[in-house]
C-alpha positions as CSV (number, residue, x, y, z in Angstrom):
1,X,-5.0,3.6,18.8
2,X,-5.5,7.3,17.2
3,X,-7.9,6.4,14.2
4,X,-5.8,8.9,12.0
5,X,-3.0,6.3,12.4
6,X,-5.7,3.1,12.1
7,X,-6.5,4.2,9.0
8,X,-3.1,5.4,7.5
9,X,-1.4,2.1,8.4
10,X,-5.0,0.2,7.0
11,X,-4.6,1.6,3.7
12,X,-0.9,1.0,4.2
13,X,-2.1,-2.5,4.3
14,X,-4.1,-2.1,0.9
15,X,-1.7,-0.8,-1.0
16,X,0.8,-3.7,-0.3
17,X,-2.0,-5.9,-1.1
18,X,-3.0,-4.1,-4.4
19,X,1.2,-4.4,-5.5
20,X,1.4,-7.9,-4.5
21,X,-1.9,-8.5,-6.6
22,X,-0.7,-6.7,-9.8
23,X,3.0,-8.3,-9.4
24,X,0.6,-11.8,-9.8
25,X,-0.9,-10.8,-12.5
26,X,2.6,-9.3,-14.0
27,X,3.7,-12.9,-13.7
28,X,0.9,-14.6,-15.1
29,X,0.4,-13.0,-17.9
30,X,4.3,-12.4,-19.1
31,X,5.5,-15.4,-17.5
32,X,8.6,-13.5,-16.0
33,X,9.2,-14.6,-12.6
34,X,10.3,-12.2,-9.7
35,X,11.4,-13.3,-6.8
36,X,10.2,-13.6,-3.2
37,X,12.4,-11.6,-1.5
38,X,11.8,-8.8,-4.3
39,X,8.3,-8.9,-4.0
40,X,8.7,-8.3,0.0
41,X,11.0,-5.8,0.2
42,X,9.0,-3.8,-2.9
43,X,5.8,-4.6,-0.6
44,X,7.2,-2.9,2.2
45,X,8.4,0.0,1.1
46,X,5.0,0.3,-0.7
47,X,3.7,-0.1,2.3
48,X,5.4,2.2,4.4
49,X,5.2,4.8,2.0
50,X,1.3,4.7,1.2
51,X,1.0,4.5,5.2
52,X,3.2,7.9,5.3
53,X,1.2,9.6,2.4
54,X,-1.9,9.1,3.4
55,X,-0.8,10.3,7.1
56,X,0.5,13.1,6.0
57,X,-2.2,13.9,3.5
58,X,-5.0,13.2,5.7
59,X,-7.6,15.9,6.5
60,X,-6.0,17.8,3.7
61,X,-8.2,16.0,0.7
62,X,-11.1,17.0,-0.8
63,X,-14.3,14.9,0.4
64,X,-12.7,13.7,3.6
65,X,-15.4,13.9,6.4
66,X,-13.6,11.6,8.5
67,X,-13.9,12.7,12.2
């Protein structure tokens, strides 16, 4: 696998984690309860979106050595 790709769908990968995470603490601290198949759907397109940023943006950011 191209490791431009790796890496984009990786930190796809994080950011679903990270909203998932933050949606857990949402709940815990408010008590308001979301549901399941919200979470999923919202984690996805999280997902797919962070994985098609950092795609598109990589090579182009400051700092980024990556071969």
């Amino acid at each position: 696998m191209d490791p431009k790709t790796k890496s984009s769908l990786l930190w796809g990968v994080v950011a679903a984690l990270a909203f998932l995470v933050l949606v857990q603490g949402y709940e815990l601290l408010f008590g308001a309860g979301v549901t399941v198949p919200a979470k999923a759907a919202v984690a996805v397109v999280v997902a797919a979106a962070a994985t098609a940023l950092t795609y598109a943006a990589d090579g182009r950011l400051p700092g980024n050595e990556s071969p």
